[in-house]
C-alpha positions in Angstrom: 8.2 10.9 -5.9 8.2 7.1 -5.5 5.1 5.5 -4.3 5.7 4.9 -1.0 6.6 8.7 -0.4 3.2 9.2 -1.9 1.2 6.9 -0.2 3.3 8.3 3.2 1.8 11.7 2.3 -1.9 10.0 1.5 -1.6 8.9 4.9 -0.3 11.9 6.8 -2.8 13.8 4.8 -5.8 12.1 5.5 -4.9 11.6 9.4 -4.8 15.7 9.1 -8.3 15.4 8.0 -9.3 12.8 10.7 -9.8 9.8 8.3 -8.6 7.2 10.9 -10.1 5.0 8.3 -8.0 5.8 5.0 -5.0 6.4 7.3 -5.5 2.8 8.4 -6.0 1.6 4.5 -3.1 3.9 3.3 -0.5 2.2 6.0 -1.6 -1.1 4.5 -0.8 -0.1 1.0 2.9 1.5 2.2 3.1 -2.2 3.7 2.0 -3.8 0.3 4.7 -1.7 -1.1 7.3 -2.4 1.2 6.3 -6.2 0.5 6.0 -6.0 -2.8 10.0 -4.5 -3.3 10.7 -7.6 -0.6 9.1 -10.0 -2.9 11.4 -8.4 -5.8 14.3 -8.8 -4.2 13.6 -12.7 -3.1 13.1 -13.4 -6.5 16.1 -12.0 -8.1 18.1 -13.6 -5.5 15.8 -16.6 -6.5 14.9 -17.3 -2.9 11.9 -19.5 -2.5 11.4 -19.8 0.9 11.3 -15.5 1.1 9.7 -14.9 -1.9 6.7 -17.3 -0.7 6.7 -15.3 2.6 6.4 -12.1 1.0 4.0 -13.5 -1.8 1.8 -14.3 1.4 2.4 -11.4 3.1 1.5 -9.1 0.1 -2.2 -11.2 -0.1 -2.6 -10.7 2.9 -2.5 -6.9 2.8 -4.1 -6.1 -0.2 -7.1 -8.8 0.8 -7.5 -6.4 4.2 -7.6 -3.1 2.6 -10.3 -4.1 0.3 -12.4 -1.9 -1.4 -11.5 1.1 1.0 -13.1 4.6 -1.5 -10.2 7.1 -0.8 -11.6 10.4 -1.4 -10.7 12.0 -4.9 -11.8 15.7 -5.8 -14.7 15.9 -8.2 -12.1 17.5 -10.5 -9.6 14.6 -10.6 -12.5 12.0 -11.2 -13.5 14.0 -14.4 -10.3 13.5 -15.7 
């Protein structure tokens, strides 16, 4: 399962539950991800201009989801 497939069922899972919240956080870390691969790609093509955008881009993102606590079981936090 890559991550974004993960984080797609992180979403889909916590909008079952009514977690507008950590749906809302879990988009913006499949959007990190997306940016993050774009940000690859602009640098092995050693594209500058892209690679800054996506650089930006991926701040961005990760400086708005924050500190967002998605919920773990009790029994995965003992691990």
């Amino acid at each position: 399962m890559s991550l974004e497939e993960l984080l797609q069922a992180v979403h889909s899972e916590l909008l079952r539950r009514g977690n507008d919240e950590g749906a809302g956080a879990a988009a913006e870390l499949i959007a990190a991800s997306v940016a993050l691969d774009e940000l690859d790609a602009a640098v092995e093509r050693r594209d500058d201009d892209a690679a800054t955008f996506q650089a930006e881009l991926l701040e961005r993102l990760l400086a708005g989801i924050g500190t967002y606590d998605f919920p773990v079981s009790e029994r995965k936090r003992q691990r």
